[in-house]
Biopython code that builds the backbone (N, CA, C, O; Angstrom):
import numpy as np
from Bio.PDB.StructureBuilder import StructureBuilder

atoms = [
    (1, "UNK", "N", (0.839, -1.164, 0.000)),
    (1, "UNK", "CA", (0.000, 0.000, 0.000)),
    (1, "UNK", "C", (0.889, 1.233, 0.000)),
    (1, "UNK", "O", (1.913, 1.238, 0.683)),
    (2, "UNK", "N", (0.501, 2.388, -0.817)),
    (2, "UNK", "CA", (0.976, 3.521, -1.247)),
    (2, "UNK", "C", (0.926, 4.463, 0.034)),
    (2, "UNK", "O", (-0.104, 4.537, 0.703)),
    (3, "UNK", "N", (1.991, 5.130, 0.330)),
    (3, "UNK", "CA", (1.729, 6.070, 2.093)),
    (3, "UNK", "C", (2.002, 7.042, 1.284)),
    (3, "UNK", "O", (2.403, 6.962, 0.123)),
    (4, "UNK", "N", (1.712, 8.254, 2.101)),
    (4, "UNK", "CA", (2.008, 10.030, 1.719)),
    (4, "UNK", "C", (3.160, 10.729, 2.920)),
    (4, "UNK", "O", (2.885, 11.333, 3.957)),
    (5, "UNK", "N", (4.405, 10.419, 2.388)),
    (5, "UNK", "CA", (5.226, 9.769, 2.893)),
    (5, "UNK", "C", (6.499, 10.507, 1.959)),
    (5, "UNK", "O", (7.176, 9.890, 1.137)),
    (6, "UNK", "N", (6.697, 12.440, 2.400)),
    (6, "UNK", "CA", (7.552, 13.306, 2.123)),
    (6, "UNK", "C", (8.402, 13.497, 2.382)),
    (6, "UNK", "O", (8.511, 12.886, 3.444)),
    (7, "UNK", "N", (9.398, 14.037, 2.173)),
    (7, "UNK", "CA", (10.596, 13.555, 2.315)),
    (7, "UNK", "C", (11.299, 15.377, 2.479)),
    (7, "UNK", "O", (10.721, 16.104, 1.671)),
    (8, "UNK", "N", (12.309, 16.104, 3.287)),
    (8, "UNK", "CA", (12.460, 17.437, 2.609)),
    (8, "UNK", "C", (12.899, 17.897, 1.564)),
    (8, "UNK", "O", (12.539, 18.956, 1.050)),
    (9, "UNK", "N", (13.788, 17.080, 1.118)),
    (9, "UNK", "CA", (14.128, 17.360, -0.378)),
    (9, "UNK", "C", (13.048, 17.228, -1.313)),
    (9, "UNK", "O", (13.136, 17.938, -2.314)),
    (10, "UNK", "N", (11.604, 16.142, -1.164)),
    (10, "UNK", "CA", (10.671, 16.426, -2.254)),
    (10, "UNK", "C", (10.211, 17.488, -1.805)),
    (10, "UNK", "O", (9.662, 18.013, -2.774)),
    (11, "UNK", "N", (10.060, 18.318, -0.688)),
    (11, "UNK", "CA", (8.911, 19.128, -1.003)),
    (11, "UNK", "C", (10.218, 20.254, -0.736)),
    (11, "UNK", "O", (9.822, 20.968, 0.185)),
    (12, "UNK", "N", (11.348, 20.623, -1.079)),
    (12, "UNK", "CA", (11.794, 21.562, -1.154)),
    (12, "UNK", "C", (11.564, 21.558, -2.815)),
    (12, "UNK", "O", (11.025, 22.509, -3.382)),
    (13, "UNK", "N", (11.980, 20.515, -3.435)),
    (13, "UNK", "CA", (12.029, 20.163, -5.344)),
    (13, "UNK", "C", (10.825, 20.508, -5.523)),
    (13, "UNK", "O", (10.756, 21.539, -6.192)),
    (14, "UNK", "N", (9.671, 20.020, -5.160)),
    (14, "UNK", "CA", (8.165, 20.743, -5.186)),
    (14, "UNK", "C", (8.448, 22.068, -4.949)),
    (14, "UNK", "O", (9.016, 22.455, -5.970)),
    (15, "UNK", "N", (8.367, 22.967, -4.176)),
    (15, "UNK", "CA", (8.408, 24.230, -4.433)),
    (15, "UNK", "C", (9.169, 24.883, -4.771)),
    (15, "UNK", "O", (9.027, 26.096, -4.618)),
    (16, "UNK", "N", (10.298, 24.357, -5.371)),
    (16, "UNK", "CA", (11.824, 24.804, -6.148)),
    (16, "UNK", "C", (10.635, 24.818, -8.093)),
    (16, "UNK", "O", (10.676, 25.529, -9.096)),
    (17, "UNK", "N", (9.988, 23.903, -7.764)),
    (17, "UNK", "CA", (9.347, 23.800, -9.223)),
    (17, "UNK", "C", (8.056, 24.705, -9.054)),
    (17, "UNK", "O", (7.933, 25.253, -10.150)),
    (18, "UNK", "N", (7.549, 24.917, -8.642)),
    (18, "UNK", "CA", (6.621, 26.090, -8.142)),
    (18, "UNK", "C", (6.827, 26.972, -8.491)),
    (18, "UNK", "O", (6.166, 27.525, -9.370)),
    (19, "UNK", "N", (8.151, 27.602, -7.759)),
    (19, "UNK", "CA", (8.787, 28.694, -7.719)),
    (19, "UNK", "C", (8.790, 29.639, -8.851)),
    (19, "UNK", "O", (8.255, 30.718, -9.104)),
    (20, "UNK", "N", (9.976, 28.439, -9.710)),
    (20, "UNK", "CA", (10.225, 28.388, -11.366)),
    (20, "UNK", "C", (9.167, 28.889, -12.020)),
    (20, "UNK", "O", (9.133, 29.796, -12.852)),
    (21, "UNK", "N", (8.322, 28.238, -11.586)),
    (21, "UNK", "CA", (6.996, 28.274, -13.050)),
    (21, "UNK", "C", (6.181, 29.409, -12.534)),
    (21, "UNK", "O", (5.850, 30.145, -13.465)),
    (22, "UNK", "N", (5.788, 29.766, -11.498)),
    (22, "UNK", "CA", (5.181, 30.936, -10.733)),
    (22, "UNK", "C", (6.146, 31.933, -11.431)),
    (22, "UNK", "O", (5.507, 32.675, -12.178)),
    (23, "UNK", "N", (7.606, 32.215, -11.429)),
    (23, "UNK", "CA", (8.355, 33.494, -11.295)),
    (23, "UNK", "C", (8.361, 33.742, -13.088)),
    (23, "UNK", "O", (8.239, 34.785, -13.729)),
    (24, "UNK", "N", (8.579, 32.157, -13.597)),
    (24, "UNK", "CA", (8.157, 32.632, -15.120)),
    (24, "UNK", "C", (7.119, 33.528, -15.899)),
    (24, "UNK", "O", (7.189, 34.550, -16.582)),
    (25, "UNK", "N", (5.991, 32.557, -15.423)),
    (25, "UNK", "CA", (4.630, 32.600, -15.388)),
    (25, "UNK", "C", (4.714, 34.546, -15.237)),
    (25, "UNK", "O", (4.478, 35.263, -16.210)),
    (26, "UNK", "N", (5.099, 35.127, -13.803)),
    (26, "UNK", "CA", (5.152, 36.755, -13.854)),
    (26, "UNK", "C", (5.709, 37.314, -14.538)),
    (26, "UNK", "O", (5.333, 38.455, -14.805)),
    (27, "UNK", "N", (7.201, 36.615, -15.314)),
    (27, "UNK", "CA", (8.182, 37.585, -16.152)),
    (27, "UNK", "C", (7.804, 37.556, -17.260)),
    (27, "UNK", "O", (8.030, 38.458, -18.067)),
    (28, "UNK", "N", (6.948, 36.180, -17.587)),
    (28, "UNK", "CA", (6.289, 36.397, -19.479)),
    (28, "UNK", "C", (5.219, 36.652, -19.850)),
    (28, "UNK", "O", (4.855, 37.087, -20.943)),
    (29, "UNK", "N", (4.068, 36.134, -18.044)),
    (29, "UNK", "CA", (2.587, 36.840, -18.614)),
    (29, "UNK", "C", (2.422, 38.273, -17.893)),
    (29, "UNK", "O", (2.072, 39.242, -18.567)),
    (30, "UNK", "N", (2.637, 38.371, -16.735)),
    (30, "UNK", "CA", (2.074, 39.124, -16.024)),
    (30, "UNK", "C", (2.701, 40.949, -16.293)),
    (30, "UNK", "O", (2.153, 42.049, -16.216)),
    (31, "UNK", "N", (3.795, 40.581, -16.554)),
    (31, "UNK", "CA", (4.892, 41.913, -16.618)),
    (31, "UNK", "C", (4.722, 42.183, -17.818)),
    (31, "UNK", "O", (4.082, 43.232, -17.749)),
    (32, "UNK", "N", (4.865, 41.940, -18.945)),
    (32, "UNK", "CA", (4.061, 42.681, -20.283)),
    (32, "UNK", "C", (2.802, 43.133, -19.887)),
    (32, "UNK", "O", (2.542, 44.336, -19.860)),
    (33, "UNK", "N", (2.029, 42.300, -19.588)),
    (33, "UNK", "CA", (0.395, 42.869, -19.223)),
    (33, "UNK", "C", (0.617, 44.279, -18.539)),
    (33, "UNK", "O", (0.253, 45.289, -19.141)),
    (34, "UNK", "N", (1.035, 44.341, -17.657)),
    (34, "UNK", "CA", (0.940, 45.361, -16.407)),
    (34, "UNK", "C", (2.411, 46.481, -17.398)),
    (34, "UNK", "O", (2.421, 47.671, -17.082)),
    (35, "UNK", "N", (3.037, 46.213, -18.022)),
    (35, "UNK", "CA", (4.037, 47.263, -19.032)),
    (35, "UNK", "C", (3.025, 48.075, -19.585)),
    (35, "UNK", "O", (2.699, 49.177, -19.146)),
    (36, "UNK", "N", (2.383, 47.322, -20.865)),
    (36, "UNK", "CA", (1.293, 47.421, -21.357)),
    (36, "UNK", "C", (0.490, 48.593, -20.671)),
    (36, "UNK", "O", (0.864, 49.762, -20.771)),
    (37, "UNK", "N", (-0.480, 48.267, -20.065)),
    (37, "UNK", "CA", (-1.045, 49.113, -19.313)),
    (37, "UNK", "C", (-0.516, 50.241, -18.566)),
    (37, "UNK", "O", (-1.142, 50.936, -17.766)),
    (38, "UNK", "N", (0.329, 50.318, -18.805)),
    (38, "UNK", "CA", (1.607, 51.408, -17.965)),
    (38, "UNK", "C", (1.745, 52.212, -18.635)),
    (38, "UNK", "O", (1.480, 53.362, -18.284)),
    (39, "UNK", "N", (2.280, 51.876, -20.037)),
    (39, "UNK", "CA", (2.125, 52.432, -21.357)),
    (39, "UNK", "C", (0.786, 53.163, -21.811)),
    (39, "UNK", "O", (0.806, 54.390, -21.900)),
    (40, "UNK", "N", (-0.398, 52.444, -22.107)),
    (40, "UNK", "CA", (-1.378, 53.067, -22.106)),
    (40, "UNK", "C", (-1.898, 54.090, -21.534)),
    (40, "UNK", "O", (-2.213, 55.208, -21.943)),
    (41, "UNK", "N", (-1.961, 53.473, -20.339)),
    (41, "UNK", "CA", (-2.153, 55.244, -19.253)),
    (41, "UNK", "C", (-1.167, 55.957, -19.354)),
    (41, "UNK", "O", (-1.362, 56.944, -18.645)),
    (42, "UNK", "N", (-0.001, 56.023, -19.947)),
    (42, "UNK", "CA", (0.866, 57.631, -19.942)),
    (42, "UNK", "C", (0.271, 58.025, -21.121)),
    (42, "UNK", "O", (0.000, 59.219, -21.254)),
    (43, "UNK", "N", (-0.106, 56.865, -22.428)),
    (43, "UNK", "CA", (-0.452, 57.658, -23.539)),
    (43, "UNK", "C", (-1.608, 58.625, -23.395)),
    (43, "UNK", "O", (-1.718, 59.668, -24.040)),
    (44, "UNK", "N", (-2.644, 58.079, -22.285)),
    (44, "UNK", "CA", (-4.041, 58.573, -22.016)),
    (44, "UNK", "C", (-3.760, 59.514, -21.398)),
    (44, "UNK", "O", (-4.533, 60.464, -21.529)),
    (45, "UNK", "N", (-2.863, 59.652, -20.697)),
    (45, "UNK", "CA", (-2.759, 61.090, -19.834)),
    (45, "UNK", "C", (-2.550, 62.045, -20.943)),
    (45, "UNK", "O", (-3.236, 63.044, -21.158)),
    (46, "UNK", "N", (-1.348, 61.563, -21.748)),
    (46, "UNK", "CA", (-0.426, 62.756, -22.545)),
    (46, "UNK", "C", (-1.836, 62.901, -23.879)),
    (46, "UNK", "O", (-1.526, 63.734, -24.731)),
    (47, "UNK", "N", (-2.871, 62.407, -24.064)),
    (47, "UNK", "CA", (-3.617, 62.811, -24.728)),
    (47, "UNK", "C", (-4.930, 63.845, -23.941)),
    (47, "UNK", "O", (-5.532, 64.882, -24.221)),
    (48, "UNK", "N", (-4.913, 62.913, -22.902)),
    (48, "UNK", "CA", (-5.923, 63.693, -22.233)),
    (48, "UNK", "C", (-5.365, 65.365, -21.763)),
    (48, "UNK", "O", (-6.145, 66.253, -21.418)),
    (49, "UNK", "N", (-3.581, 65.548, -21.864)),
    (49, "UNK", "CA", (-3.155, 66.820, -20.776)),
    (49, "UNK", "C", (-3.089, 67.551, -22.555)),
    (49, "UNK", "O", (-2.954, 68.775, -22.555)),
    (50, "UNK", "N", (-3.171, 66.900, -23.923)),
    (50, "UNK", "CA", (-2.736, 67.557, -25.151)),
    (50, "UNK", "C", (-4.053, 68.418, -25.161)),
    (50, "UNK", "O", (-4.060, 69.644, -25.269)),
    (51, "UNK", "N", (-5.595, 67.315, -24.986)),
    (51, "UNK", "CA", (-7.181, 67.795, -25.243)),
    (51, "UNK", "C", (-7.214, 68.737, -24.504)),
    (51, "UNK", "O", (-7.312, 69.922, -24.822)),
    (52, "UNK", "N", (-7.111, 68.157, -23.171)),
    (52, "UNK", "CA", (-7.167, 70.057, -22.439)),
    (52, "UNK", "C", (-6.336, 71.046, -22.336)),
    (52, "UNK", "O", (-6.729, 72.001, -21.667)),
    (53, "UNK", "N", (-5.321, 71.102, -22.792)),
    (53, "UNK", "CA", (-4.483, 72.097, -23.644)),
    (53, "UNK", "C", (-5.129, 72.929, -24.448)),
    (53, "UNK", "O", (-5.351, 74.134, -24.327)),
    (54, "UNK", "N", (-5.449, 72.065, -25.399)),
    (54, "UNK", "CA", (-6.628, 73.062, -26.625)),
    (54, "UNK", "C", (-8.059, 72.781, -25.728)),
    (54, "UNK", "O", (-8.878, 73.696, -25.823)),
    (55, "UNK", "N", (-8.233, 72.275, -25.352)),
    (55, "UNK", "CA", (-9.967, 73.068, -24.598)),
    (55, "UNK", "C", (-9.197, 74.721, -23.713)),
    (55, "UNK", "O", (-9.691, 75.849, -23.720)),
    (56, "UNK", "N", (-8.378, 74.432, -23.295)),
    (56, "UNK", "CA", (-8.171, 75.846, -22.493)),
    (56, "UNK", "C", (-7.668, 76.935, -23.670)),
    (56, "UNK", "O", (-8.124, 78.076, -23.592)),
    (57, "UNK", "N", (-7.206, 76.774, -24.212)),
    (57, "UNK", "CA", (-6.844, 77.573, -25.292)),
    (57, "UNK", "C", (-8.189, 77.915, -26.008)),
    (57, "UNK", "O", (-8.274, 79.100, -26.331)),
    (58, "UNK", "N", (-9.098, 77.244, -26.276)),
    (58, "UNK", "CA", (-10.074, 76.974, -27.126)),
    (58, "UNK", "C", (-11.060, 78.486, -26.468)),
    (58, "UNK", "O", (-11.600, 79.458, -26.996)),
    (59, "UNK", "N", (-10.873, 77.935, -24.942)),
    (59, "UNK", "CA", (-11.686, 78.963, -23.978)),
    (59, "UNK", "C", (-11.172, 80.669, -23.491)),
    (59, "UNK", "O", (-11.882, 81.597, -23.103)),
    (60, "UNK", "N", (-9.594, 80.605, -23.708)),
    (60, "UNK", "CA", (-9.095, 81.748, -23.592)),
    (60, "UNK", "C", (-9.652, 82.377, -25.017)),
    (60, "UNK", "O", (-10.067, 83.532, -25.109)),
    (61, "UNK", "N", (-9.615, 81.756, -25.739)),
    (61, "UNK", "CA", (-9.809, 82.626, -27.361)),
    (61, "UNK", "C", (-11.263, 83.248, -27.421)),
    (61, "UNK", "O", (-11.674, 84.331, -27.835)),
    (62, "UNK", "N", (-11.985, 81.975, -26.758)),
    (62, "UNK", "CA", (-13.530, 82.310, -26.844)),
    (62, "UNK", "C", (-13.961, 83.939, -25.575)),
    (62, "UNK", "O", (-14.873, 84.754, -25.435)),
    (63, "UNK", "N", (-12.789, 83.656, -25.016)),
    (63, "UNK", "CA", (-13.484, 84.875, -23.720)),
    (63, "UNK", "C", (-12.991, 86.024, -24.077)),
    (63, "UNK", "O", (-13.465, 87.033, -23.555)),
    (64, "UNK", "N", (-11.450, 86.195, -25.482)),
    (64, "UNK", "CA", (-11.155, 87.106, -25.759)),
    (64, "UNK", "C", (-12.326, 87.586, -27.231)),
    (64, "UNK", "O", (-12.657, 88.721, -27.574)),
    (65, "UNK", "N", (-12.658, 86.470, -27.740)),
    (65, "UNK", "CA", (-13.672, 87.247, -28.550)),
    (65, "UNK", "C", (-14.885, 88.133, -27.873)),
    (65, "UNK", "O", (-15.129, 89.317, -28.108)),
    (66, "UNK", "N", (-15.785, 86.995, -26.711)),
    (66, "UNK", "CA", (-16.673, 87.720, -25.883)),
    (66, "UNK", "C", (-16.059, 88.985, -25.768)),
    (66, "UNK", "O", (-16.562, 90.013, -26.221)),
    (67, "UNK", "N", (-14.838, 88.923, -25.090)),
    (67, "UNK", "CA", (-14.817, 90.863, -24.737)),
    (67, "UNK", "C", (-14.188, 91.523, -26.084)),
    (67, "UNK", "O", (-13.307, 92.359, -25.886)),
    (68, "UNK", "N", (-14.460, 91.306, -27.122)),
    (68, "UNK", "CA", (-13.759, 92.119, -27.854)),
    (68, "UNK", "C", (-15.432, 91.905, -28.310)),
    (68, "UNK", "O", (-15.633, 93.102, -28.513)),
    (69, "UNK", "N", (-16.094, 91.586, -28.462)),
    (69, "UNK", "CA", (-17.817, 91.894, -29.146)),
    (69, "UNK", "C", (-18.446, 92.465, -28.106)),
    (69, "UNK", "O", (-19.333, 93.313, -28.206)),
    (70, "UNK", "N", (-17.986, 91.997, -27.054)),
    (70, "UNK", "CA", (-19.041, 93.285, -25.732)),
    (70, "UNK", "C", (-18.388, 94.699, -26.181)),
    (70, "UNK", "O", (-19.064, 95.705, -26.396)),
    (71, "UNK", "N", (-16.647, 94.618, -26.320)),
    (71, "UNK", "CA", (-16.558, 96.236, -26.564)),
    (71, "UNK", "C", (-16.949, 96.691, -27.853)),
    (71, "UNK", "O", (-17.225, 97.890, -27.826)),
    (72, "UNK", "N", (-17.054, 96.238, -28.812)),
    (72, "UNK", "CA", (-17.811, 96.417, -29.946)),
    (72, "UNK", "C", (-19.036, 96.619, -29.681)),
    (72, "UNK", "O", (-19.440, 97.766, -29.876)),
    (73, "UNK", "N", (-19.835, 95.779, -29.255)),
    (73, "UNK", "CA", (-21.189, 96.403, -28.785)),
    (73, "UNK", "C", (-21.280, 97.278, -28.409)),
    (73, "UNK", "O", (-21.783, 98.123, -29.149)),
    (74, "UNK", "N", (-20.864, 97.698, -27.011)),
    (74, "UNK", "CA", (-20.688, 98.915, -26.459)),
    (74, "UNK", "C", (-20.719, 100.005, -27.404)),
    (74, "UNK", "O", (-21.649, 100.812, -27.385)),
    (75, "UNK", "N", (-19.539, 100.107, -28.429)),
    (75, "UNK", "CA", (-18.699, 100.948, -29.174)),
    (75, "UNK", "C", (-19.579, 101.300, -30.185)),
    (75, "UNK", "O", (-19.460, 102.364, -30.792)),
    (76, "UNK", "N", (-20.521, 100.430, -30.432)),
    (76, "UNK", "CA", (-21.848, 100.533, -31.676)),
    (76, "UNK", "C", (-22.768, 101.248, -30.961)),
    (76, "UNK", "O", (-23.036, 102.361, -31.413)),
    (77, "UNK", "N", (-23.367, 100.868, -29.878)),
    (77, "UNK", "CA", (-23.860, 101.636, -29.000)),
    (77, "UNK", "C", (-23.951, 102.974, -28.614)),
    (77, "UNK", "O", (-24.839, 103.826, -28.589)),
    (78, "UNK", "N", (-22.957, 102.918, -28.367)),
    (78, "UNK", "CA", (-22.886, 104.545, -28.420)),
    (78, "UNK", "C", (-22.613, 105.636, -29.459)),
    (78, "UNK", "O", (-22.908, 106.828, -29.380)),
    (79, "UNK", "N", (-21.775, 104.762, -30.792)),
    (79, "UNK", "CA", (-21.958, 105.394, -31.969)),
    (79, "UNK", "C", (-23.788, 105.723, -32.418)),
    (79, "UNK", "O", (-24.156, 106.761, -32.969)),
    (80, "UNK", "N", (-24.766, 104.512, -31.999)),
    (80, "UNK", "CA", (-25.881, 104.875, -32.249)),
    (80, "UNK", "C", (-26.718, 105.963, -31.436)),
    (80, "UNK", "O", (-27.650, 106.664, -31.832)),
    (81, "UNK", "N", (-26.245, 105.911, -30.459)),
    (81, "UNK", "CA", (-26.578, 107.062, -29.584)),
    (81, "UNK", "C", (-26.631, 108.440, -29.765)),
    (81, "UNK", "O", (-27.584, 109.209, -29.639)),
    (82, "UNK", "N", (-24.827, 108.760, -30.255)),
    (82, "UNK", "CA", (-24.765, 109.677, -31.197)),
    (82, "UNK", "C", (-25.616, 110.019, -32.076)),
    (82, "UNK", "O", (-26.399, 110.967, -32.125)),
    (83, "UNK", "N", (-25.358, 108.994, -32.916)),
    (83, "UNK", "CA", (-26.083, 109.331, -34.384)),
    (83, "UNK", "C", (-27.634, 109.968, -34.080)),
    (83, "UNK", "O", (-28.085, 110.889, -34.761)),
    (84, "UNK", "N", (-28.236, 109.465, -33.177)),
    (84, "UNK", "CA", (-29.435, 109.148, -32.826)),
    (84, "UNK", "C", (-29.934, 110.842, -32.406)),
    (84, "UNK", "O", (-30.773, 111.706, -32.660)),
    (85, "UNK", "N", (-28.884, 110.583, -31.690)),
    (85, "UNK", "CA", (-28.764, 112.603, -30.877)),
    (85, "UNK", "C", (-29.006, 113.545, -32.300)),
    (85, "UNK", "O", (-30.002, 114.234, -32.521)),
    (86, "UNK", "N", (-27.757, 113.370, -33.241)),
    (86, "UNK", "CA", (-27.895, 114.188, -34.231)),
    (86, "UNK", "C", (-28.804, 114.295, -34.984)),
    (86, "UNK", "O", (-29.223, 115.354, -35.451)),
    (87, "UNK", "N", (-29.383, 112.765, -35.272)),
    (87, "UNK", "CA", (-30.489, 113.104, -36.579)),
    (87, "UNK", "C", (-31.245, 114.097, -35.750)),
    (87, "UNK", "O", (-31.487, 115.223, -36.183)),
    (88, "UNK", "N", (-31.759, 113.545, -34.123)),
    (88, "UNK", "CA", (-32.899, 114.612, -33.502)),
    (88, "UNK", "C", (-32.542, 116.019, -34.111)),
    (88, "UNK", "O", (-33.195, 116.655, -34.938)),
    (89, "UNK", "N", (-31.330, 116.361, -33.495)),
    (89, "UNK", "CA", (-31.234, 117.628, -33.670)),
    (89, "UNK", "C", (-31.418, 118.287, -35.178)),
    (89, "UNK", "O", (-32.045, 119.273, -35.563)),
    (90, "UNK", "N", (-30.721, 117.455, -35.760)),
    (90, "UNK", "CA", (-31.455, 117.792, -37.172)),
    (90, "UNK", "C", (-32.454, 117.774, -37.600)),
    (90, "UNK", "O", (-32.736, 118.473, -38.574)),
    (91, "UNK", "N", (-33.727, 116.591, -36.737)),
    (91, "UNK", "CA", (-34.883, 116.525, -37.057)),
    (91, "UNK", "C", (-35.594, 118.165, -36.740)),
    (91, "UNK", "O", (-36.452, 118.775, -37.377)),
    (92, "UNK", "N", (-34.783, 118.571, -35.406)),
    (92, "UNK", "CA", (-35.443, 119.504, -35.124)),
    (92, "UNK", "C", (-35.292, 121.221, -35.901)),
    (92, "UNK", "O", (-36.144, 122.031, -36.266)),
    (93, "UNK", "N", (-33.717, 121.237, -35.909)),
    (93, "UNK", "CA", (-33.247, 122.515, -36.616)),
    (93, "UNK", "C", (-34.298, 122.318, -38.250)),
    (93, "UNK", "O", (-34.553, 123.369, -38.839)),
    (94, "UNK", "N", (-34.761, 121.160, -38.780)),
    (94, "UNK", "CA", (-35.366, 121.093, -39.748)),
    (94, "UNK", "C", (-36.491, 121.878, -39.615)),
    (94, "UNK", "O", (-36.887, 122.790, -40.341)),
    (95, "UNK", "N", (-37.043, 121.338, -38.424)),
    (95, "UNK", "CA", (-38.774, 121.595, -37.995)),
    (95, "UNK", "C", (-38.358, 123.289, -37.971)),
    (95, "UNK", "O", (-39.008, 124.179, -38.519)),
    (96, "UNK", "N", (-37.158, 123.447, -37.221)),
    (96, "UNK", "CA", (-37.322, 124.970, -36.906)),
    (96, "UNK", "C", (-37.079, 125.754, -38.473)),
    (96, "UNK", "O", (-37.570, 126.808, -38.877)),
    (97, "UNK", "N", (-36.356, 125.030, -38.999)),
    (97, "UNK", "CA", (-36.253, 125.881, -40.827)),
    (97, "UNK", "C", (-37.810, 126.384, -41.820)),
    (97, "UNK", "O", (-38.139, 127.313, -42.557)),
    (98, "UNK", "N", (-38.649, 124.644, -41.067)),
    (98, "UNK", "CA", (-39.668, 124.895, -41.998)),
    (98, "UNK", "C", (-40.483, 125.998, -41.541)),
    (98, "UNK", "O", (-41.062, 126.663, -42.400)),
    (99, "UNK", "N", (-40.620, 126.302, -40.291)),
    (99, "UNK", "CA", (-41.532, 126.740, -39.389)),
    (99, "UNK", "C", (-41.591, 128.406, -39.658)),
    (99, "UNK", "O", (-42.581, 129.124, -39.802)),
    (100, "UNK", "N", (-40.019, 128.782, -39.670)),
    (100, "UNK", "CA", (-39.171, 129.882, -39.970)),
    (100, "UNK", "C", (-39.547, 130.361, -41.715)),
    (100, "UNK", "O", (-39.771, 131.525, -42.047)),
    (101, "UNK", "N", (-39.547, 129.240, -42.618)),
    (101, "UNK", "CA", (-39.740, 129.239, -44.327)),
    (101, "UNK", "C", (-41.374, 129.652, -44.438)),
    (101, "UNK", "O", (-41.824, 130.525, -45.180)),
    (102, "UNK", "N", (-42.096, 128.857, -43.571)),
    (102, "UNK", "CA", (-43.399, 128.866, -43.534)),
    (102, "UNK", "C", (-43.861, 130.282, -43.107)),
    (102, "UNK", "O", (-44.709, 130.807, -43.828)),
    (103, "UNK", "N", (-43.403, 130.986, -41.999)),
    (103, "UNK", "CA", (-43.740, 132.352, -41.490)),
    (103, "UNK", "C", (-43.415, 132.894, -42.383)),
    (103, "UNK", "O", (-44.328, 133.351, -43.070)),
    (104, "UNK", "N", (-42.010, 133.133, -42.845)),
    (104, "UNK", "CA", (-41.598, 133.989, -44.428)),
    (104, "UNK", "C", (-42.251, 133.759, -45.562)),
    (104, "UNK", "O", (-42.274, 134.570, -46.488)),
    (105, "UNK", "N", (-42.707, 132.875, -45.574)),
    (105, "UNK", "CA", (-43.952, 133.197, -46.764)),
    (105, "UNK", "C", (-45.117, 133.302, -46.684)),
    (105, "UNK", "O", (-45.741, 133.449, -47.735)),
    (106, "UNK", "N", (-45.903, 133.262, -45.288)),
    (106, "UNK", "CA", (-47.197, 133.708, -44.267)),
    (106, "UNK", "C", (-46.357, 135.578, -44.469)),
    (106, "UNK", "O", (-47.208, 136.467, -44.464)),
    (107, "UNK", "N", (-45.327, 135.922, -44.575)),
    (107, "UNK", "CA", (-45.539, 137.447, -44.447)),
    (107, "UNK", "C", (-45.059, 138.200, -45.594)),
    (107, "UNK", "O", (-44.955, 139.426, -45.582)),
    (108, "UNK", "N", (-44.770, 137.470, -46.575)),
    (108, "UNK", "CA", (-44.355, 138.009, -48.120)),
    (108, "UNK", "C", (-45.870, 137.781, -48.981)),
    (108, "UNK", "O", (-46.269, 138.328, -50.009)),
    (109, "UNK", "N", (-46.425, 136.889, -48.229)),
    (109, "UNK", "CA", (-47.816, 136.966, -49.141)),
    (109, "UNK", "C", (-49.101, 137.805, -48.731)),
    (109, "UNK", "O", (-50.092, 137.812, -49.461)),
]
sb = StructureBuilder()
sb.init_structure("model")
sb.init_model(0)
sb.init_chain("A")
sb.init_seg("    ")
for serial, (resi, resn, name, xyz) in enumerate(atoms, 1):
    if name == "N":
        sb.init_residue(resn, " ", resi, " ")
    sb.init_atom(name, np.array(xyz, "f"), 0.0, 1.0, " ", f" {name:<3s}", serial, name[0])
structure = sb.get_structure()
């Protein structure tokens, strides 16, 4: 009859072969895998730090247009204001021409 019946040298050779195939097993599957992925996430960063690079850029440009069309607005604004002032006044020096043309010929006739 067969006993279970170890010896230290088998079970040092048992886990001497363990060892082996475990430490392989990490240097040919596990350590590419986990390189790999090491790799990937720097690429993802250095894409993700390139995207928001140009999103911030994207947004400085956009806030320098906003204020360069608010001061344009503004700047239209008050050109219309002007303008707005003058026609009056012209509307009015008109009214006062006709008013003035109208009496001068209410007293020549």
């Amino acid at each position: 009859m067969w006993t279970w019946e170890f010896q230290l040298d088998d079970i040092l050779t048992t886990l001497s072969i363990v060892a082996i195939i475990g430490g392989a097993s990490y240097r040919l599957l596990i350590v590419p895998i986990l390189t790999r992925i090491s790799d990937e996430r720097m690429q993802d960063n250095l894409i993700f730090t390139e995207r928001m690079g140009a999103l911030n850029q994207t947004l400085l440009e956009l806030k320098e247009e906003i204020k360069l069309s608010r001061e344009q607005r503004t700047k239209a604004y008050t050109e219309h204001v002007k303008l707005t002032a003058r026609v009056d006044g012209i509307e009015n020096r008109v009214d006062e021409l006709r008013g003035d043309f109208h009496e001068f010929t209410n007293k020549t006739h």
